[in-house]
gemmi code that builds the backbone of each chain (N, CA, C; Angstrom):
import gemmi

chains = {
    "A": [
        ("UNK", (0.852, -1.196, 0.000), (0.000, 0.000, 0.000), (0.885, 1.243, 0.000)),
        ("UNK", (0.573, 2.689, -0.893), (1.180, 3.561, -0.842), (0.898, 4.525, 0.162)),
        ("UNK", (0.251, 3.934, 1.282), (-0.091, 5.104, 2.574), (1.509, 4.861, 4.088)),
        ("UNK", (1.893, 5.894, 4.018), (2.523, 5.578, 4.792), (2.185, 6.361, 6.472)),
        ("UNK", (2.845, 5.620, 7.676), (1.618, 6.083, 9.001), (3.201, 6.851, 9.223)),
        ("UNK", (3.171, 8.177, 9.477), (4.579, 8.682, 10.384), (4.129, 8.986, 11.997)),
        ("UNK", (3.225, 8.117, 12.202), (3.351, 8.361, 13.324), (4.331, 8.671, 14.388)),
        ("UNK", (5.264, 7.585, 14.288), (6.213, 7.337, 15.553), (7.222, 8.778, 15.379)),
        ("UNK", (7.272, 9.110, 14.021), (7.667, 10.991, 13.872), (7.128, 11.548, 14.592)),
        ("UNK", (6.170, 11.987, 14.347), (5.587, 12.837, 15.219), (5.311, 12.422, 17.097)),
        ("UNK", (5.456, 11.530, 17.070), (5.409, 10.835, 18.707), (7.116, 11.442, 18.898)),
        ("UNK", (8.243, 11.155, 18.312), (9.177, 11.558, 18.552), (9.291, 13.054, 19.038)),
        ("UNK", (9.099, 14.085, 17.629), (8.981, 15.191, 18.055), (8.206, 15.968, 19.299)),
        ("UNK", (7.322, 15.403, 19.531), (6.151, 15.777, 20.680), (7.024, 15.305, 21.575)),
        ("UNK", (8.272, 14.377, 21.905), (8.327, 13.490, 22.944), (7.324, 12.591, 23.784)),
        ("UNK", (6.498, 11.830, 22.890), (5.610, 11.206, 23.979), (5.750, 9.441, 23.660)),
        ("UNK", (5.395, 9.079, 24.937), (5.444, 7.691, 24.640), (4.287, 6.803, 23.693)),
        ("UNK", (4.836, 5.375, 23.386), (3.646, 4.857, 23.299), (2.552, 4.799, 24.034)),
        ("UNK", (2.832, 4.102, 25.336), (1.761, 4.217, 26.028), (1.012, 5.468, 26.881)),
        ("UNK", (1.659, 6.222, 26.878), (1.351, 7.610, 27.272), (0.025, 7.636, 25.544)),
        ("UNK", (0.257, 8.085, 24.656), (-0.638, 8.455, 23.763), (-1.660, 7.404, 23.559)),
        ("UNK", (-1.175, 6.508, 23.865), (-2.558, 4.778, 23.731), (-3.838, 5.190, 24.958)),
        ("UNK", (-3.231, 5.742, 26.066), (-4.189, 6.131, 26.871), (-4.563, 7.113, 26.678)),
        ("UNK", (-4.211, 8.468, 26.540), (-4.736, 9.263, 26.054), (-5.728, 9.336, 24.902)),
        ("UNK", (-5.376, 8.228, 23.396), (-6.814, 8.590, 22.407), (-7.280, 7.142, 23.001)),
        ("UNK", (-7.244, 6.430, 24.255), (-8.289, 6.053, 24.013), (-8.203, 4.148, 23.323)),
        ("UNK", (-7.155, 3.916, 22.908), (-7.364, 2.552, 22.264), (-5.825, 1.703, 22.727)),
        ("UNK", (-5.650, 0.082, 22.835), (-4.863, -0.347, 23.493), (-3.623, -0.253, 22.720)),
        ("UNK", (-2.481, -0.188, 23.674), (-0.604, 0.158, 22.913), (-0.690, -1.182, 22.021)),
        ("UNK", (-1.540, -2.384, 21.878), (-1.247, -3.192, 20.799), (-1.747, -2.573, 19.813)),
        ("UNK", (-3.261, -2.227, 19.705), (-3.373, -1.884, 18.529), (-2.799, -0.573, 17.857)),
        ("UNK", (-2.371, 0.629, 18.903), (-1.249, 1.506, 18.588), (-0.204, 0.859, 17.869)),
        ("UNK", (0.576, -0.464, 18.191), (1.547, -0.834, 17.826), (1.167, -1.297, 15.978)),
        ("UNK", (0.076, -1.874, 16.075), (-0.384, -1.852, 14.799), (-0.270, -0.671, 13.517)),
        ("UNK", (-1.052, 0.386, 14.700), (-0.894, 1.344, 13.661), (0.342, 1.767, 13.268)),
        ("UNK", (1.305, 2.038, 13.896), (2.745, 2.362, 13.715), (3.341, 1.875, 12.423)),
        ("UNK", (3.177, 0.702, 12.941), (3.707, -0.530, 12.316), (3.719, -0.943, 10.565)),
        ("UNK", (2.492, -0.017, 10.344), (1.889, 0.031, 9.082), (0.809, -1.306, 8.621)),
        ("UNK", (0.611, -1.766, 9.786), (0.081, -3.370, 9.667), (-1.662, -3.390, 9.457)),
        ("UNK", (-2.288, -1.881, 9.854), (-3.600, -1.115, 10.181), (-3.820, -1.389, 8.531)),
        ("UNK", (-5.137, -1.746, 8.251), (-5.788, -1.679, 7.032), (-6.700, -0.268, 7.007)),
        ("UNK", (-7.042, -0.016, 8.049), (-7.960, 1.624, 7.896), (-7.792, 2.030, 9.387)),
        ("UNK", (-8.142, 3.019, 8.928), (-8.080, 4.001, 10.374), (-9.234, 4.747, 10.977)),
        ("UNK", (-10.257, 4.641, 11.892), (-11.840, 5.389, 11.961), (-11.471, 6.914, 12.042)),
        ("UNK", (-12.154, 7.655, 11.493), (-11.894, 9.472, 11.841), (-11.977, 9.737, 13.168)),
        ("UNK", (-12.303, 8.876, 13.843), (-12.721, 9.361, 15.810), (-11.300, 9.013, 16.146)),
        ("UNK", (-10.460, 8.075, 15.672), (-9.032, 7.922, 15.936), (-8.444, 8.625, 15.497)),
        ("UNK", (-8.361, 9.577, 14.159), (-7.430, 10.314, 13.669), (-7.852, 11.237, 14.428)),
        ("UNK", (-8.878, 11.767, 14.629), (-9.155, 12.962, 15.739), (-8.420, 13.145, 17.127)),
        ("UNK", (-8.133, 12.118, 17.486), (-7.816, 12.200, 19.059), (-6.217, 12.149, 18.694)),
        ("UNK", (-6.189, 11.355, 18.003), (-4.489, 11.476, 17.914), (-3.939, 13.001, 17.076)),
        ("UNK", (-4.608, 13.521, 16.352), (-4.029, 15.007, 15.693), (-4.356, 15.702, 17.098)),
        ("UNK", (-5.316, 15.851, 18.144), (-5.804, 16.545, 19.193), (-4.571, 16.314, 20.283)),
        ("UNK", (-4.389, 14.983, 20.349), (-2.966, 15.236, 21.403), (-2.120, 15.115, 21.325)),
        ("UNK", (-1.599, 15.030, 19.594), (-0.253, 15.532, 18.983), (-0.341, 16.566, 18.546)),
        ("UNK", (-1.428, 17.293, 18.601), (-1.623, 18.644, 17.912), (-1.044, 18.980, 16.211)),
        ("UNK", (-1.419, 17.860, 15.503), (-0.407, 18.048, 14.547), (-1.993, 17.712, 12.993)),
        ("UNK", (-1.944, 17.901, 11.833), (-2.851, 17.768, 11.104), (-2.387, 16.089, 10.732)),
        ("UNK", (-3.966, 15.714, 10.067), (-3.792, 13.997, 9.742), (-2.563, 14.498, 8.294)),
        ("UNK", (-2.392, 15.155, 8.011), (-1.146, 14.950, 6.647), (0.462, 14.892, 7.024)),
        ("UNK", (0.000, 15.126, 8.314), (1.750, 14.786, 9.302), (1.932, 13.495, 9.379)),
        ("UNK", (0.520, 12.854, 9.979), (0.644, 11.405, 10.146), (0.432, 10.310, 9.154)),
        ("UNK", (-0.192, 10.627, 7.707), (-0.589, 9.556, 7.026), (0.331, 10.286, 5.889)),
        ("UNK", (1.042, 9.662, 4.409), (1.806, 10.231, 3.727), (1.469, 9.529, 2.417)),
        ("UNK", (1.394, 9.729, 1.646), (1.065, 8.542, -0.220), (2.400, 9.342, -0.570)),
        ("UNK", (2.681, 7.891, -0.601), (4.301, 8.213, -1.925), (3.783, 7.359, -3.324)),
    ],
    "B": [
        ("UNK", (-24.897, -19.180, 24.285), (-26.381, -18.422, 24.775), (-27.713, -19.875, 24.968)),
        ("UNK", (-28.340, -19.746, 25.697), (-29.885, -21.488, 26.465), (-30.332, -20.629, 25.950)),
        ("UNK", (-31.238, -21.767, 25.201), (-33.041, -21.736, 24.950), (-33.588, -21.693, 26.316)),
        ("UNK", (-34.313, -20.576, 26.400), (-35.115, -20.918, 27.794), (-36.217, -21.866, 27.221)),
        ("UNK", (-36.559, -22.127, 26.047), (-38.065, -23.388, 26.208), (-37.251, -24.666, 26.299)),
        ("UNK", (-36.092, -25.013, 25.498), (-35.837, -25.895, 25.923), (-34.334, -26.447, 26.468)),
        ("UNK", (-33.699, -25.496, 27.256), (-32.436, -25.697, 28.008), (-31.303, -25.558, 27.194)),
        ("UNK", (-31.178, -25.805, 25.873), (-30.083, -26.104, 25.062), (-29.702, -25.115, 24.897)),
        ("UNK", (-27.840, -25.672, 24.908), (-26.945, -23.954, 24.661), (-26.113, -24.046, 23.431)),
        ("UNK", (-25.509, -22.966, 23.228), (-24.460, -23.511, 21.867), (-23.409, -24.424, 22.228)),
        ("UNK", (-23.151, -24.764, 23.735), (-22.036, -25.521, 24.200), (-22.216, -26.936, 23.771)),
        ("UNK", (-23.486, -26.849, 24.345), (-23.812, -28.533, 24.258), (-24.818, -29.045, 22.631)),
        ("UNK", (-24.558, -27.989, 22.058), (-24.768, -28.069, 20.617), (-23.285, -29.010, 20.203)),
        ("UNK", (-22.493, -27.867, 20.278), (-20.883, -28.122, 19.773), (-20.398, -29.664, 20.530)),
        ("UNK", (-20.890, -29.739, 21.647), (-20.057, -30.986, 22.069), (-21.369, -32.406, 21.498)),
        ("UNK", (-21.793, -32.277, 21.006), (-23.018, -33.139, 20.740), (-22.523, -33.504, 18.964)),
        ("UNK", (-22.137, -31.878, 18.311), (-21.624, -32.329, 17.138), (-20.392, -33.166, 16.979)),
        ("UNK", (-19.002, -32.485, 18.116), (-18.260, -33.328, 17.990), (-17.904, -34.745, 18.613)),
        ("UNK", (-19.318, -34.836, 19.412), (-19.393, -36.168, 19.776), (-19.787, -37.248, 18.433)),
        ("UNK", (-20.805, -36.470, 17.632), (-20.810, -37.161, 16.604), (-19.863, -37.614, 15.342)),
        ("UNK", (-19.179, -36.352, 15.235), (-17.829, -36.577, 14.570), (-17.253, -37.568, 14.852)),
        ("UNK", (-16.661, -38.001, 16.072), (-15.941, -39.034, 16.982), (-16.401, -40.050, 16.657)),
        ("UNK", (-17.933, -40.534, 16.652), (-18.538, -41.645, 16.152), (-18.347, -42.062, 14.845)),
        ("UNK", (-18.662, -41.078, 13.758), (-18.377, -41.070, 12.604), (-17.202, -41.057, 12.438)),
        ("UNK", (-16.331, -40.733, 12.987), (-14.576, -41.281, 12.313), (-14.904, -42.568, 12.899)),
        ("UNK", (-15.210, -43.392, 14.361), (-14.955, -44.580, 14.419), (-15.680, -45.676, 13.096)),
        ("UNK", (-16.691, -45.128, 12.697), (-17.552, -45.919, 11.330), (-16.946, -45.867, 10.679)),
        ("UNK", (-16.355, -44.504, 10.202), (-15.698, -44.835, 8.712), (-14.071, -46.012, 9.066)),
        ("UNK", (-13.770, -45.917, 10.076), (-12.528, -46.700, 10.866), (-12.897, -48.150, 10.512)),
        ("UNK", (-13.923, -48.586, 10.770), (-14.702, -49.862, 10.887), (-15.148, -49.915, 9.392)),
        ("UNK", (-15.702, -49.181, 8.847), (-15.777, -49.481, 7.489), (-14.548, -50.209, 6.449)),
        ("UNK", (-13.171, -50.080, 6.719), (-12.311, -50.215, 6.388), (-12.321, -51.520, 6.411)),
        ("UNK", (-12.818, -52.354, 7.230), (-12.268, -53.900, 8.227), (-13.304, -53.937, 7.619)),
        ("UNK", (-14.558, -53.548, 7.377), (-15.997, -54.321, 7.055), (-16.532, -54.426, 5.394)),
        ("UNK", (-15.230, -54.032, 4.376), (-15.533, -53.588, 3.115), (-16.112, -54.744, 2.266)),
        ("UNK", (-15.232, -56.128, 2.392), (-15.235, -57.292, 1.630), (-16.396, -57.868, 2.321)),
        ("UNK", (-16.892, -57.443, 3.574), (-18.242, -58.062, 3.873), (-19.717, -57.527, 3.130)),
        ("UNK", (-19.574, -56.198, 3.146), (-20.737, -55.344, 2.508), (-20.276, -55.663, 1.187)),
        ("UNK", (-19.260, -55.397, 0.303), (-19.207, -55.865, -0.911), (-19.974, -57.276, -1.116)),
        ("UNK", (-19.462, -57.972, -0.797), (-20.297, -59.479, -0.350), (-21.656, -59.472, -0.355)),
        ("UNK", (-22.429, -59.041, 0.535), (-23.549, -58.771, 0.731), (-24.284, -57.904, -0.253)),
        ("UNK", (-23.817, -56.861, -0.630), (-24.551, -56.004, -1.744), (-24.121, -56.910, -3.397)),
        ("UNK", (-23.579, -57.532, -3.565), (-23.423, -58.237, -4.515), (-24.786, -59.267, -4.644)),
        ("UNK", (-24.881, -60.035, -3.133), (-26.119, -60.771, -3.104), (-27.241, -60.469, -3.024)),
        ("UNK", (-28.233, -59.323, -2.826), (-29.045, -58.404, -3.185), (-29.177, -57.446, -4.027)),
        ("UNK", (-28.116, -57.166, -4.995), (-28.161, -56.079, -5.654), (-28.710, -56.883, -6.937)),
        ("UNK", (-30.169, -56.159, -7.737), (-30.318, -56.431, -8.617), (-30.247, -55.554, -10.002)),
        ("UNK", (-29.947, -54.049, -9.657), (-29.852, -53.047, -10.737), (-28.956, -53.777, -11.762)),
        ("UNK", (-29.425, -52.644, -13.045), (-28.130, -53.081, -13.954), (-27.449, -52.115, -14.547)),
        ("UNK", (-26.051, -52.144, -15.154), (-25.448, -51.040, -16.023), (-24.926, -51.338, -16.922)),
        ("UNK", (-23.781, -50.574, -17.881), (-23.218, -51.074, -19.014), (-22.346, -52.572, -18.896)),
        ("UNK", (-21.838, -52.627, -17.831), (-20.923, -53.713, -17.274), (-21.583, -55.215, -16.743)),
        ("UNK", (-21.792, -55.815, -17.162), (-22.674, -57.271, -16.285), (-21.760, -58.077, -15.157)),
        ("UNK", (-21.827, -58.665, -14.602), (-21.114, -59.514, -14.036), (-21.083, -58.932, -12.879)),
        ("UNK", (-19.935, -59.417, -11.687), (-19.611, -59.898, -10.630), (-19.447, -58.072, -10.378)),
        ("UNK", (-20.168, -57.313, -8.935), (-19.639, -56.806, -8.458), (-18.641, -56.265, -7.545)),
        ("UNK", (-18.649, -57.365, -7.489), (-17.650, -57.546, -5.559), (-16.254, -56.394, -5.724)),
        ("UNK", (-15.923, -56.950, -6.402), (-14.117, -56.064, -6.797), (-14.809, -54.625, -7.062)),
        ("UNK", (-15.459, -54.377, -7.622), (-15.964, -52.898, -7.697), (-16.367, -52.108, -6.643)),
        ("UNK", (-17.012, -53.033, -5.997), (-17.729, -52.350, -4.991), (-16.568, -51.515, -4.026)),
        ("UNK", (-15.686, -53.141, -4.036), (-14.804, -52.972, -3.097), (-13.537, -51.650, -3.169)),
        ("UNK", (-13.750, -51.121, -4.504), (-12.537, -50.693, -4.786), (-13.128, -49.254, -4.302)),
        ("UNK", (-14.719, -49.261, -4.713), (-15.273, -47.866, -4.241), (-15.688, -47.412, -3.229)),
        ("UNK", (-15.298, -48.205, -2.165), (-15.604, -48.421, -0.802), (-14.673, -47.613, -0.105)),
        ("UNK", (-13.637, -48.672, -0.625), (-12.053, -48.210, -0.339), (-11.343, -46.679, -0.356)),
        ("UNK", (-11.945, -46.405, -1.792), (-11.718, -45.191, -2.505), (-12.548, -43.587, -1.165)),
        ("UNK", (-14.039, -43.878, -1.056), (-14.884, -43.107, -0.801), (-14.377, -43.560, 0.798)),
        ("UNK", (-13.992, -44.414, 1.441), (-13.831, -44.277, 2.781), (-12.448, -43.535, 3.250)),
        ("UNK", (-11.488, -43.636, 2.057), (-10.861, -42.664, 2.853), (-10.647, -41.130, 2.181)),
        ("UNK", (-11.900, -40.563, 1.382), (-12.329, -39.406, 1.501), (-13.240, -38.887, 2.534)),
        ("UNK", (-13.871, -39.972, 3.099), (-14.676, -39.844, 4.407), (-14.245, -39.170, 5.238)),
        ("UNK", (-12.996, -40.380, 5.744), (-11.779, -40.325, 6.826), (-11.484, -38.661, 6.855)),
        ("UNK", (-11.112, -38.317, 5.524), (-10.393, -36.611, 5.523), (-11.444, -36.346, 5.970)),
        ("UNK", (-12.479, -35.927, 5.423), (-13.471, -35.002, 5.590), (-13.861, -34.976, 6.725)),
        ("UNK", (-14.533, -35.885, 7.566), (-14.749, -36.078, 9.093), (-13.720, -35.367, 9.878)),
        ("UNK", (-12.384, -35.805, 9.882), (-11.297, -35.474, 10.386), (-10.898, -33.566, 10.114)),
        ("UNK", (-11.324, -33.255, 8.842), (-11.232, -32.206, 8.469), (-12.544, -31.480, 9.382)),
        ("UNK", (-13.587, -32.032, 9.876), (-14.382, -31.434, 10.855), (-14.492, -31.166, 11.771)),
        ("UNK", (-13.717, -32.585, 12.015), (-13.386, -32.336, 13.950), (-12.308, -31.272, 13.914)),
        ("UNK", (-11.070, -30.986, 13.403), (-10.471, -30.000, 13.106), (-11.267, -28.323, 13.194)),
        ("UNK", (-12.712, -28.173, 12.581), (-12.743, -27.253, 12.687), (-13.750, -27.250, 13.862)),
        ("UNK", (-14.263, -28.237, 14.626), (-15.012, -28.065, 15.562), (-14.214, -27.983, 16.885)),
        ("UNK", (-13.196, -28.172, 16.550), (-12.477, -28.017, 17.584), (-11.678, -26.703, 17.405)),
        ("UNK", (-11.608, -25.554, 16.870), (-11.208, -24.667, 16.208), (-12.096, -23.632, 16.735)),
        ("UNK", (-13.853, -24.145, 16.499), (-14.685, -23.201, 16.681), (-14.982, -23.165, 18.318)),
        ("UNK", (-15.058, -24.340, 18.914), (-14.891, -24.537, 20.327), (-14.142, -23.671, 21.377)),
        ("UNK", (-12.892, -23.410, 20.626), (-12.266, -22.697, 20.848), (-12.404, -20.775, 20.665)),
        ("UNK", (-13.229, -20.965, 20.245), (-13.028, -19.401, 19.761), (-12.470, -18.885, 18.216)),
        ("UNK", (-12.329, -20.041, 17.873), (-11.451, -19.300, 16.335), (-12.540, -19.948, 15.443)),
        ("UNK", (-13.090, -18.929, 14.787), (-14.518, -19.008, 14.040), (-14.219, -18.798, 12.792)),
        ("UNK", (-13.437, -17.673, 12.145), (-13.470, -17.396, 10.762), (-12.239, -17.354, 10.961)),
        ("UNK", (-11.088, -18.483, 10.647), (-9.774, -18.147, 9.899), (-9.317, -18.778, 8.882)),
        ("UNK", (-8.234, -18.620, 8.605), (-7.562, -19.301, 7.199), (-8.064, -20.553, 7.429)),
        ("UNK", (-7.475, -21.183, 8.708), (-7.674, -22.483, 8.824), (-8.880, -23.433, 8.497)),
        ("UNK", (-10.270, -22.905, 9.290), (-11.332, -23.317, 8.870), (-11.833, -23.152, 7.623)),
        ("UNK", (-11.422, -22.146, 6.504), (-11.739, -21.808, 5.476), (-11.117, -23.072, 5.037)),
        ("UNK", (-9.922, -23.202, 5.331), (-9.131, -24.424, 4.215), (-10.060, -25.992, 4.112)),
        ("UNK", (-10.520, -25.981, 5.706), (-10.981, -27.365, 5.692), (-12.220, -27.646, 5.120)),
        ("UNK", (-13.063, -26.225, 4.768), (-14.166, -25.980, 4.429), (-13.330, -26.620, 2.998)),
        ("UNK", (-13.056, -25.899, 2.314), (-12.102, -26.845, 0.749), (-12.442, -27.916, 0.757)),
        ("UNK", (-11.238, -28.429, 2.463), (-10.907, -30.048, 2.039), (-12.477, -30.640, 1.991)),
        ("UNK", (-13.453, -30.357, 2.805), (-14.805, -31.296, 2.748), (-15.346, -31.069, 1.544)),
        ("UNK", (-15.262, -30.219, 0.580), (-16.045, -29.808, -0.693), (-15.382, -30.526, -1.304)),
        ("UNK", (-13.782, -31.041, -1.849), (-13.133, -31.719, -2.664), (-13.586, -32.979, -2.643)),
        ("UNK", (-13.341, -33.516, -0.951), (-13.787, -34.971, -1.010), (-15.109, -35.467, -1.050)),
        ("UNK", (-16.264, -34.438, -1.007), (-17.538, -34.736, -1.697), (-16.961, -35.202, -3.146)),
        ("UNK", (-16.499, -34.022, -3.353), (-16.834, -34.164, -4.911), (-16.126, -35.011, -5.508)),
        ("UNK", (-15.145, -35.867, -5.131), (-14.250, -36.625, -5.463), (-14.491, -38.231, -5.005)),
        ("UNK", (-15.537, -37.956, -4.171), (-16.334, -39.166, -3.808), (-17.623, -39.110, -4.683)),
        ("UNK", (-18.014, -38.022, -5.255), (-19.258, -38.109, -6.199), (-18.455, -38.395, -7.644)),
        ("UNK", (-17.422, -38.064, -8.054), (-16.615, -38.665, -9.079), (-17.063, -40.760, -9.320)),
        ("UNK", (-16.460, -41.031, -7.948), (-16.174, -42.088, -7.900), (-17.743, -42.986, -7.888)),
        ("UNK", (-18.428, -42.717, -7.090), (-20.091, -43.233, -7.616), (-20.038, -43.346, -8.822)),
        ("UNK", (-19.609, -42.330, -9.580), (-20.292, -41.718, -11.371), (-19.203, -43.030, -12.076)),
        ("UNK", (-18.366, -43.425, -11.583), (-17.289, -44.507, -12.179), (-18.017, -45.666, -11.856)),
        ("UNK", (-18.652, -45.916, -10.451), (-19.226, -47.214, -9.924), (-20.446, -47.138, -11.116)),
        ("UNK", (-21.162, -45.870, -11.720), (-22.704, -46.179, -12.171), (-22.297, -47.059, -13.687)),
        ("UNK", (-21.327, -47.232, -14.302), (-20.844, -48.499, -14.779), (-21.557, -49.704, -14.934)),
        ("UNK", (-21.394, -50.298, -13.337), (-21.550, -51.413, -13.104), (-22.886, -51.443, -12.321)),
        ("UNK", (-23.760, -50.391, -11.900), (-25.189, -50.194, -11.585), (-25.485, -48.894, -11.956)),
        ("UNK", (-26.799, -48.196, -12.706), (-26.669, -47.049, -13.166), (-27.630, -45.988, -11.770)),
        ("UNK", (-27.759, -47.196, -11.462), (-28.330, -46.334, -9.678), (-27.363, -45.353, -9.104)),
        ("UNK", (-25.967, -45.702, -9.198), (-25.229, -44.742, -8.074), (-25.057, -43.828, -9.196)),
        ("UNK", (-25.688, -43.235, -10.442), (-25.017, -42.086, -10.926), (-26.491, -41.142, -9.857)),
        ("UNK", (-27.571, -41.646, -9.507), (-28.238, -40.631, -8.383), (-27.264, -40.412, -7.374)),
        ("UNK", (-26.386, -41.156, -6.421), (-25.858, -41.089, -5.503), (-24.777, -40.197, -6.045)),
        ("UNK", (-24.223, -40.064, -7.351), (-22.933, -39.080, -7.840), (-23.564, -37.767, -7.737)),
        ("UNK", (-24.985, -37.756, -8.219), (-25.800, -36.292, -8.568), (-25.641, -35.662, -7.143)),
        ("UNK", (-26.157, -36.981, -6.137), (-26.406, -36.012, -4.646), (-25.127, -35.872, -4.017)),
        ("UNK", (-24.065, -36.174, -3.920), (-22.629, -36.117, -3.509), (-22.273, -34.627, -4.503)),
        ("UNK", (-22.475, -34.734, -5.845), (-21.886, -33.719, -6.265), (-22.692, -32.650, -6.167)),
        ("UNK", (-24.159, -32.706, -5.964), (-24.921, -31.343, -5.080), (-24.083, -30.843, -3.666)),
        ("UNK", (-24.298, -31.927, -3.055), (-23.397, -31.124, -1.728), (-22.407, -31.196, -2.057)),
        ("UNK", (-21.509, -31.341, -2.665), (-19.880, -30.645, -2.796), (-19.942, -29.219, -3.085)),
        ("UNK", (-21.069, -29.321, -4.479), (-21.290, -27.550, -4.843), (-21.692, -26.691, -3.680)),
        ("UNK", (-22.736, -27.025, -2.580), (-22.987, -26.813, -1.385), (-21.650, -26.294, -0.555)),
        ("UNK", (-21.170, -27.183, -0.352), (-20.098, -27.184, 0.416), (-19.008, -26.073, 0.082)),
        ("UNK", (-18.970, -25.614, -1.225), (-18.166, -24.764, -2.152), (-18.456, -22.786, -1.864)),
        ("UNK", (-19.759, -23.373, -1.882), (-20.201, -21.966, -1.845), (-19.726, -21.343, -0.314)),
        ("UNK", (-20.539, -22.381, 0.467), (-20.183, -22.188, 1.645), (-18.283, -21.627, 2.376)),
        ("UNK", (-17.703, -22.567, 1.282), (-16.524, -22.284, 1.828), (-16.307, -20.516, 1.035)),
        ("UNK", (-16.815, -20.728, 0.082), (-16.886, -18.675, -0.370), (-16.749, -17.974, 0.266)),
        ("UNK", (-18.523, -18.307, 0.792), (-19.123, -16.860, 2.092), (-17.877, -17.173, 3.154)),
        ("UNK", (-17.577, -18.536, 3.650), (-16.912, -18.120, 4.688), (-15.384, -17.440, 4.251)),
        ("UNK", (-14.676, -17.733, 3.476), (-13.581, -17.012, 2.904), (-13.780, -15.338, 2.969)),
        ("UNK", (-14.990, -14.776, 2.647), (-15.542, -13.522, 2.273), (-15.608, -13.184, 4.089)),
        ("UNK", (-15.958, -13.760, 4.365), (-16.231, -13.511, 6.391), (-15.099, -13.429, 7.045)),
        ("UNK", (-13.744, -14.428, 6.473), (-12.134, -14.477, 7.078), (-11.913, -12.396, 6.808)),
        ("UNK", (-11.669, -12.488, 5.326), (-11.510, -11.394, 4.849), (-12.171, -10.056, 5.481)),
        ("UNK", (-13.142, -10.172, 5.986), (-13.892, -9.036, 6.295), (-13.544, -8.920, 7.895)),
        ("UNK", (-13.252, -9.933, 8.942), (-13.223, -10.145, 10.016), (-11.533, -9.729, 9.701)),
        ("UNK", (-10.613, -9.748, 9.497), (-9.052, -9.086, 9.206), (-9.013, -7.990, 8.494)),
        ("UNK", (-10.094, -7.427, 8.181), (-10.237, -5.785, 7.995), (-10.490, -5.230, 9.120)),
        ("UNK", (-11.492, -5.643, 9.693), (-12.465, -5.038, 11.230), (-11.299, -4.873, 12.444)),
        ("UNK", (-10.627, -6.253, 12.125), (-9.407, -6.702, 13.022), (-8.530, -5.437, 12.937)),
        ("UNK", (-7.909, -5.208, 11.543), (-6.986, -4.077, 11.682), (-7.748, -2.654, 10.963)),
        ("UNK", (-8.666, -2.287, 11.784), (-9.077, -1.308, 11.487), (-9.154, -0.176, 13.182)),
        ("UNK", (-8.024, 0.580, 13.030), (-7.906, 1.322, 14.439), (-8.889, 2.569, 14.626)),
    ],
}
model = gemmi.Model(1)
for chain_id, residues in chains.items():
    chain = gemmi.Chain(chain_id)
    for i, (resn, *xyz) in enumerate(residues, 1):
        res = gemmi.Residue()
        res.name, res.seqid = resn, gemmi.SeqId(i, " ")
        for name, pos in zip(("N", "CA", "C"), xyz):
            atom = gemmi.Atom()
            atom.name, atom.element = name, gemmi.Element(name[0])
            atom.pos, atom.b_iso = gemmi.Position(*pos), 0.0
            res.add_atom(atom)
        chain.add_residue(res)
    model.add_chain(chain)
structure = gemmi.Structure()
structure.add_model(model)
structure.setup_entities()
């Protein structure tokens, strides 16, 4: 697939942990680990919400098409 | 989840099926040891006829042989998934596959009737209904393939 997740970028820059942000939006550090991972087949908008909200960052930071 | 009218749960559904499984592998087990007897016997009552005249016994026997140990898989290929579903694992690769293996060996046991209707033209009914439920069995393994697939979307969908 040409979607790429930069998450763990932006977790870097923010300095935050995995599990620090798994509790915060809300869903477990496995399936966080998923998403990272690139292993996620889709993503719900109530998840991209919470995660741009406490990375403060737009979904085009975190998702990328090359 | 019990019927409150009549007590029954999905537990004792599942252990009732694979109690039957268990039985049915021991038959088809015993069928093996009992082939040259029923050959025997259906030779001495059998009065149909087909293109072939003569002595059935060796035929019978060979299709006995043949169809019992497509049985064997298939049964075995059930308890496999009843013990799969028992467990909790409902839609995966695995059960999809065995869903296959039981559709092949229908149909590969309805082959073998359609070879026996030869020598009686009766078992080409028994090929028709073997190769109905194989097609049965086919579809089925579809939808459930289509259910693996959809259940590993849901799965990785965050």
């Amino acid at each position: 697939m040409a979607i790429i997740v930069n998450l763990d970028v932006m977790m870097a820059k923010r300095k935050i942990s995995s599990n620090e942000l798994a509790e915060k939006i809300g869903i477990t550090a496995a399936n966080l680990s998923v998403l990272k991972t690139g292993k996620a087949k889709a993503i719900r908008f109530s998840t991209l919400d919470k995660i741009c909200e406490v990375l403060e960052c737009q979904p085009g930071d975190i998702l990328e098409h090359v | 989840m019990i019927n409150e009218m009549t007590g029954w749960s999905e537990m004792k559904s599942l252990k009732l099926s694979r109690f039957l499984v268990l039985g049915m592998e021991f038959l088809c087990a015993a069928l093996l040891i009992c082939v040259p007897f029923i050959s025997r016997w259906y030779e001495e009552i059998s009065t149909g006829v087909g293109l072939v005249d003569g002595s059935t016994f060796v035929p019978v026997c060979v299709m006995l042989y043949i169809c019992d140990v497509f049985a064997i898989i298939a049964v075995n290929s059930l308890r496999i998934l009843l013990r799969n579903i028992s467990a909790g694992e409902v839609f995966t690769e695995t059960n999809s596959r065995m869903l296959r293996m039981i559709s092949w060996c229908i149909v590969f046991a309805g082959v073998t009737f359609a070879v026996f209707g030869i020598w009686r033209f009766s078992f080409f009914f028994a090929s028709f209904f073997a190769l109905f439920l194989g097609l049965v069995m086919r579809v089925l393994k579809n939808v459930f393939e289509k259910a693996v697939e959809i259940k590993s979307e849901n799965d990785f969908t965050i």
